[in-house]
N, C-alpha and C positions, 0 to 999 in steps of 0.2 A: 187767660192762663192755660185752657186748656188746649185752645187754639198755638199757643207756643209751646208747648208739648207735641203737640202732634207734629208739627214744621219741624221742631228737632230729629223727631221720630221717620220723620219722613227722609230726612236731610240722612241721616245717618243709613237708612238702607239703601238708599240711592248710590251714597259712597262707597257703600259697601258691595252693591253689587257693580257697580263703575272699576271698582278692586279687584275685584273677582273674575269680571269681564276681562280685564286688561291682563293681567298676573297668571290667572286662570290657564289663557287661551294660550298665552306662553309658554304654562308648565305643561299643558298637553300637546301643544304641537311638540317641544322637547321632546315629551313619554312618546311620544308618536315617531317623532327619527329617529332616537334609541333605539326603539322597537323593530322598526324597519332595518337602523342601520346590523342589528345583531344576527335578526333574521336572516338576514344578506350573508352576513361573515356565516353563518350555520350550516348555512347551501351551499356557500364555495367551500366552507372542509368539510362536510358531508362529501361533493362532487371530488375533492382532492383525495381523500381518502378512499375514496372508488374505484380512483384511477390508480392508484398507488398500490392500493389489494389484488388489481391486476395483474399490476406488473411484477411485483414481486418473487419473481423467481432468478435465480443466479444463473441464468443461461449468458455465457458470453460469445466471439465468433471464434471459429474452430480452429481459425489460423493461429489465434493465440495459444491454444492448446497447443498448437503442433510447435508454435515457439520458446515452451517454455517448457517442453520434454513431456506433456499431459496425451503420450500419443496412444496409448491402450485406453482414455476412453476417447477414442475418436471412433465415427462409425467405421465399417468394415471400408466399405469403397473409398474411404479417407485415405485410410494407414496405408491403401497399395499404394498413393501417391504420396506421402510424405517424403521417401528419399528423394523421389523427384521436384520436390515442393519446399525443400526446406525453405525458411522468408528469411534469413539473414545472416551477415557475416561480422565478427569481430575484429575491431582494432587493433590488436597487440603491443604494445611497444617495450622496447631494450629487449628487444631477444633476438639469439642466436637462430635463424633457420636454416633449418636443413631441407630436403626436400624428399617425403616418406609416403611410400605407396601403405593405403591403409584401407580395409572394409572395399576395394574396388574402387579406389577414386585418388587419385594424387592429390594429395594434400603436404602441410608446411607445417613441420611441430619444430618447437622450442627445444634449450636444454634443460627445461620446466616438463619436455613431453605435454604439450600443450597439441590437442587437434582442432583447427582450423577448417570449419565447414565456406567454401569459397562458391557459394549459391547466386541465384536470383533469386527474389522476392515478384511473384506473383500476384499482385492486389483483387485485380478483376479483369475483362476483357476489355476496359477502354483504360486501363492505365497503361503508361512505362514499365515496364522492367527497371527495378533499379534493385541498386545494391544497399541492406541495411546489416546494422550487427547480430547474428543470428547463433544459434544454437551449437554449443560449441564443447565438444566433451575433455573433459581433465584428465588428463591420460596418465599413465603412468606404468610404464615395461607394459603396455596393453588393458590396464585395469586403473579403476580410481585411485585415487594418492587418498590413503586415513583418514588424512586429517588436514584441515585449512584455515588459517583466522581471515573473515571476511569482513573489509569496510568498504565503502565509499564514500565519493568526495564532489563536494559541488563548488559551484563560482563563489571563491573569495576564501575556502576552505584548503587550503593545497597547505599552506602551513602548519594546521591542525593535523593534516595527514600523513605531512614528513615527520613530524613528532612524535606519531603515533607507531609507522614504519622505524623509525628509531628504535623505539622500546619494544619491539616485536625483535627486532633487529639481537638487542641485547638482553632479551630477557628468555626468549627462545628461539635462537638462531639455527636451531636445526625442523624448526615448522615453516612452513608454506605461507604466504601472505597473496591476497589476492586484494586491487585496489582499485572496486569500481568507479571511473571518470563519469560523473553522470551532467557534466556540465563546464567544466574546467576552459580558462581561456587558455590560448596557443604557448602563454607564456610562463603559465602555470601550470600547466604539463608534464612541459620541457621540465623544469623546475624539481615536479615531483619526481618524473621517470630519473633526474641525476640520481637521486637518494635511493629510489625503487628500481637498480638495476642491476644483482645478481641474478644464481636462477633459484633464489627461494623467492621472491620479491616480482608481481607481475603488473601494471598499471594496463586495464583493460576501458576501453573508452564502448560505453555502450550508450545505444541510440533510444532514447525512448519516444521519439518523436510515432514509432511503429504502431503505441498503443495509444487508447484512450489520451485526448489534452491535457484531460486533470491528472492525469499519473507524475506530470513535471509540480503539480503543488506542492510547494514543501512544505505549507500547511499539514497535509494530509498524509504525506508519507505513504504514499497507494505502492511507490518505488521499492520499497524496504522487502516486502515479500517477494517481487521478482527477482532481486539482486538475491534474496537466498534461495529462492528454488534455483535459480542459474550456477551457485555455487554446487548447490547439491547434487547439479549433472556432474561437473566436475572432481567431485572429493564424497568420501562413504560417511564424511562428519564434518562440521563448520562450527567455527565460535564467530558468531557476529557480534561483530561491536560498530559503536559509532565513533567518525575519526576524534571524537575528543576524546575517549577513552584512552586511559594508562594504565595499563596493569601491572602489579605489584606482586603477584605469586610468582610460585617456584614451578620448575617442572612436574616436583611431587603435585602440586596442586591442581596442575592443569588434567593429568594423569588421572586420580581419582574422580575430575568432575567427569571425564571422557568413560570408566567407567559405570558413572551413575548416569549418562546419559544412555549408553548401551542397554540399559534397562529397562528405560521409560520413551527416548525418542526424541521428547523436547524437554529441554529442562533452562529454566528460566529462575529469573528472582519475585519474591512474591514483593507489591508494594501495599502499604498501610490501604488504600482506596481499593475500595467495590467495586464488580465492574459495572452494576448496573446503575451507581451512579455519576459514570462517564459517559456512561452508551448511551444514544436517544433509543428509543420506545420502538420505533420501528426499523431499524436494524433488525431486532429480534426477531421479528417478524422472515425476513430476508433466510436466516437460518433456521426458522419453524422450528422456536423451541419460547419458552415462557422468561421473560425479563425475572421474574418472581422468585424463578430458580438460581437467580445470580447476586440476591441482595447481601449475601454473608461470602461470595464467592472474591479471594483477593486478585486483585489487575499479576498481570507476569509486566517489569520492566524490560518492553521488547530494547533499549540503550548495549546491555550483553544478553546476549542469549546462544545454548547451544541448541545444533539440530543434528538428528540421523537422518540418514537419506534410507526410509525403509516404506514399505509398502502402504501402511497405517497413516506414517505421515503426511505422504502422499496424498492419499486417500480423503483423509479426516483432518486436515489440516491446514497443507498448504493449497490443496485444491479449494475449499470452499474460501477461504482465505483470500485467495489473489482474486475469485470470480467475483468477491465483494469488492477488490479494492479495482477491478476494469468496471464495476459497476458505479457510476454515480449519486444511484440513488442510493443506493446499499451505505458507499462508506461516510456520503453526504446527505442523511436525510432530507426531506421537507421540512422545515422550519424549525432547524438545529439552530443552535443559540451556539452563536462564534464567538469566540473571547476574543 
């Protein structure tokens, strides 16, 4: 009897450690790759994050500044070549030209008074010379024109845009409309300039082929700050909308927001969302300021928004602004979560 007691006794540890052997060595190599594998991922965003706190600064190349009127911060030995340097020329279409000695240089203005800078583009010493759409001042009797509603329009939008050139049309027909082409077929063009051709009404075909790839995502919208720094060479104010917008006020309305804007500079819509959580984490970073600070702070819907063209804005706005959106890391984080 006790001889089969013990053979049970025996049987049963044997099993159990045959269990433990097998089962065991399983759960440890597992805890063992786990380990390894985490370890792994720690060092590569450790190492990511290394190189990222690097680079993080909003330096862009200075041709863009000079493209996009940013020419007082250019250094000193810049600015004396910008006249000679300007990088590019404007499309125009439906206008009247005449041909008008201005600033020392023959140029070609509209009955918009539209100035046409007719440059080469300089890249480096082993490119072409070639011709792109460049920096182009909105004239008016020698001075900016007030005030300007600004859109643009891409492939497959041209009819969103004649609709919107409608209701511009008839809602305030004695303001300006400016209608950046940022991608439009041959046929949609045509199409839009029938509708966009008085001289309040201008269809400008701009190249953005000049900057950064990502600047064409329309994911990301990097385009939307250049189209209004380029309005604000042009015009001392701009109401930007997107071409699906319809607006429904009066002149009284437009009138008062134009003085609340004269006030403050930018003046936008607030939306219900935070901004810090739409922003990733290290954007923040990009403009050295704390995510923390922005958790009760509400989004502006950039869809309308007005802008002054003043020093401030400049400055504090649309400069750090676009250097984020020429920078990919800036307006693209590492390991942003895409919807």
């Amino acid at each position: 009897m006790r001889t089969k007691h013990f053979v049970l006794v025996l049987c049963c540890i044997a099993a159990s450690t045959l269990l433990f052997i097998i089962f065991g060595t399983s759960e440890s190599n597992d805890s063992f790759k786990n380990i390894v594998s985490h370890t792994h991922q720690q060092i590569n965003k450790f190492q990511e994050n290394l190189r990222v706190s690097e680079e993080k600064k909003l330096e862009i190349d200075e041709k863009y500044l000079s493209i996009l009127g940013f020419t007082s911060y250019l250094p000193n030995n810049t600015k004396k070549n910008v006249d000679e340097t300007v990088y590019f020329k404007y499309d125009a279409h439906n206008t009247n030209e005449k041909t008008q000695t201005y600033m020392g240089h023959s140029m070609k203005m509209n009955n918009m008074q539209y100035l046409h800078y007719h440059i080469q583009n300089v890249d480096n010493a082993q490119s072409t010379q070639s011709q792109v759409h460049a920096t182009s001042a909105h004239v008016f009797n020698g001075t900016k024109v007030n005030f300007t509603i600004v859109t643009y329009v891409q492939e497959g939008q041209a009819p969103s845009a004649i609709l919107l050139s409608q209701n511009i049309a008839l809602k305030f027909p004695n303001e300006y409309l400016i209608i950046y082409d940022l991608g439009l077929s041959e046929e949609d063009l045509k199409a839009l300039s029938a509708y966009c051709n008085n001289s309040r009404c201008l269809v400008i075909s701009y190249d953005l082929s000049i900057f950064p790839s990502h600047v064409t995502d329309q994911r990301m919208h990097a385009y939307r700050s250049i189209v209004i720094k380029d309005a604000l060479m042009r015009s001392k104010s701009i109401l930007f909308a997107e071409n699906y917008i319809r607006i429904r006020g009066t002149n009284r309305d437009l009138n008062e927001l134009r003085k609340k804007l004269h006030a403050v500079g930018v003046l936008g819509w607030n939306t219900p969302t935070a901004v810090s959580t739409r922003t990733h984490p290290k954007m923040f970073d990009y403009f050295q300021t704390d995510a923390d600070d922005y958790f009760f702070l509400k989004m502006v819907d950039l869809d309308t928004v007005l802008f002054e063209d003043t020093d401030f804005v400049a400055e504090k706005i649309l400069l750090p602004w676009i250097k984020c959106a020429l920078t990919l890391e800036c307006l693209d984080p590492i390991e942003l979560t895409r919807e």
